[in-house]
Phi, psi and omega in degrees: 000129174314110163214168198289001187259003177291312177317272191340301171308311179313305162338291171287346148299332197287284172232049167061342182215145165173124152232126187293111195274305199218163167211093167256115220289121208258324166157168190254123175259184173284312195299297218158173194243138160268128163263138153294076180265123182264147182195177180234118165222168175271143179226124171015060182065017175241133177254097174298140194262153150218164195232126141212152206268129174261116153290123126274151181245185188277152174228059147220134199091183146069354196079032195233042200265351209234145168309000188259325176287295151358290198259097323075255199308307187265014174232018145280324203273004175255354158270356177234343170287333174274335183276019181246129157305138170097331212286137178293161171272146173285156184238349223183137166232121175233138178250144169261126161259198182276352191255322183178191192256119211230188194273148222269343165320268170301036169287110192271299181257168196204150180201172190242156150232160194185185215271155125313115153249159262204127169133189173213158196267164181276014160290338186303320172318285183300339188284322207249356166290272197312333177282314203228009183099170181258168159229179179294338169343276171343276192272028170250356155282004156294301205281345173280337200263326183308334180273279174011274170326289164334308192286331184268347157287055202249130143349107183283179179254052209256158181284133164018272188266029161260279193342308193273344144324314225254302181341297210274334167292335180289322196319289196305325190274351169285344170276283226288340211264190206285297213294341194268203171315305155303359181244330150297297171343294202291335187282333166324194168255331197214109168009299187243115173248156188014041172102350199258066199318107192264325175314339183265312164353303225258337172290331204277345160311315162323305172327278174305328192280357172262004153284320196268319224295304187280017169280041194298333189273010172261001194293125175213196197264145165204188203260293165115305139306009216277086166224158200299313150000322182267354209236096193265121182245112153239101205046252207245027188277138147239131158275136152273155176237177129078041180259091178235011178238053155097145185287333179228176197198172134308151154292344200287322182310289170321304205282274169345310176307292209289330196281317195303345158312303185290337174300293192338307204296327176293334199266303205294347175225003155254339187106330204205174184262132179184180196349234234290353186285344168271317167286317161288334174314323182276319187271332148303315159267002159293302197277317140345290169327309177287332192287300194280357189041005176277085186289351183284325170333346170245036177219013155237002211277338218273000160225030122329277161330300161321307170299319199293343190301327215244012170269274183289001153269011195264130176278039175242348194232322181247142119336339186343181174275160158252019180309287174330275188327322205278314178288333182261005185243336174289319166327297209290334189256340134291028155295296215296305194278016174255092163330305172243102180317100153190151231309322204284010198226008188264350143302337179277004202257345206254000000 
């Protein structure tokens, strides 16, 4: 069990001096829960207060059921986060024993520690999109996070059959793995939810990804979570957060997480992708475009979208109606049948 004399020791091997002021519990997500810990420690004979934040994860679901899958998860992410721009920083990957917080080997449990961020997440956006309408505000922060994107969509420098490896594991850990789609499946109560069959979700997924697995040379650097939750604004500074599912990717991965919001968000106050939410889905992928010209990105996208669907349809991560749900579950699985994702057509999929 996580207690304040572990912090303390760890804290005071870290930097020869540290008192722990506060540890205070920021909240518990479906992943895990994060703390806010304040302290004093010395730097070059001053004492100074600093703040840093500790992650733990869940060790039920998600494929996180055993300690090793855990720190899995939390020592990709302390190898990938400093290395994206806008990312707050990792500071730390610490394993727990019955004595104290160690070096990870005799390690039972695993936690991240990293920077404070600072700011509100772009759920406040979407939230205050849905109460009043867009301003111009609105969309050119649409059109700042597509150049975002865009700038972090870069050609890794990898050899060939390293590229069509790591390419063909994003194809498969987005269906197969604990945290993607078959692994959100599994957290449901049931096979068949409100009517919707998710095993057949997950085959014709199986399918589509085996049209795609060999698109290796679209493989580039990405965030890999790009859902608003991850995505921080304090006035125009942005921190991303939570880039834990791997340094490469599809761009298809990113673009799809983020969009899928505005659909979500749109089915929850029209039924349907409709105005202004249908307008940044367009200004958004128009600025996208211009930067990257990658028009192939919508011959890969659609089972991106099966996952992100059976995500924001889980009533363990949203609340909805089960109108919302029904509908956010048809997306996904009618996606799947579409060669090419595109936007004027995600009504007919709902």
């Amino acid at each position: 069990m996580m207690t304040k004399e572990k912090i303390q020791g760890y804290l005071t091997d870290k930097f020869k001096s540290a008192d722990v002021l506060e540890i205070k519990e920021l909240g518990s997500g479906v992943h895990g829960t994060g703390y806010m810990i304040k302290f004093i420690a010395d730097e070059n004979g001053r004492k100074v207060e600093k703040r840093i934040v500790m992650k733990g994860l869940e060790g039920l679901n998600f494929g996180h059921d055993y300690p090793s899958d855990r720190a899995q998860v939390l020592l990709l992410a302390n190898s990938t986060y400093n290395k994206l721009q806008n990312h707050v920083k990792a500071t730390d990957v610490v394993g727990e024993s019955k004595d104290g917080l160690i070096s990870i080997g005799n390690a039972y449990e695993f936690y991240l520690l990293m920077e404070e961020a600072n700011g509100e997440s772009y759920f406040d956006d979407l939230n205050k999109i849905f109460e009043k309408g867009i301003d111009d505000k609105d969309r050119e922060k649409a059109k700042f996070l597509a150049k975002f994107l865009a700038s972090i969509h870069k050609k890794p420098n990898l050899k060939e059959d390293v590229a069509k490896s790591l390419y063909r594991r994003k194809i498969r850990d987005t269906i197969g793995h604990g945290e993607c789609l078959m692994g959100v499946i599994d957290i449901y109560d049931k096979e068949i939810f409100l009517g919707i069959n998710l095993t057949d979700m997950a085959s014709e997924a199986v399918k589509r990804g085996g049209k795609i697995k060999d698109k290796f040379k679209r493989l580039t650097v990405i965030h890999g979570d790009f859902h608003p939750g991850n995505i921080w604004f304090d006035g125009d500074n942005l921190t991303v957060l939570d880039r834990s599912r791997g340094e490469y990717g599809d761009p298809a991965d990113d673009i799809s997480c983020f969009i899928m919001n505005y659909i979500h968000y749109s089915i929850r106050k029209y039924g349907k992708l409709d105005c202004e939410f249908k307008e940044l889905t367009k200004i958004f992928m128009d600025e996208y475009l211009k930067l990257t010209n990658d028009y192939e990105i919508f011959e890969v996208m659609s089972v991106f979208f099966a996952f992100r669907s059976v995500v924001v349809a889980n009533p363990l991560f949203y609340k909805d109606c089960d109108n919302v749900k029904i509908k956010l579950l048809k997306f996904g699985r009618n996606v799947l049948n579409y060669d090419k994702f595109e936007i004027e057509k995600v009504n007919e999929m709902i």
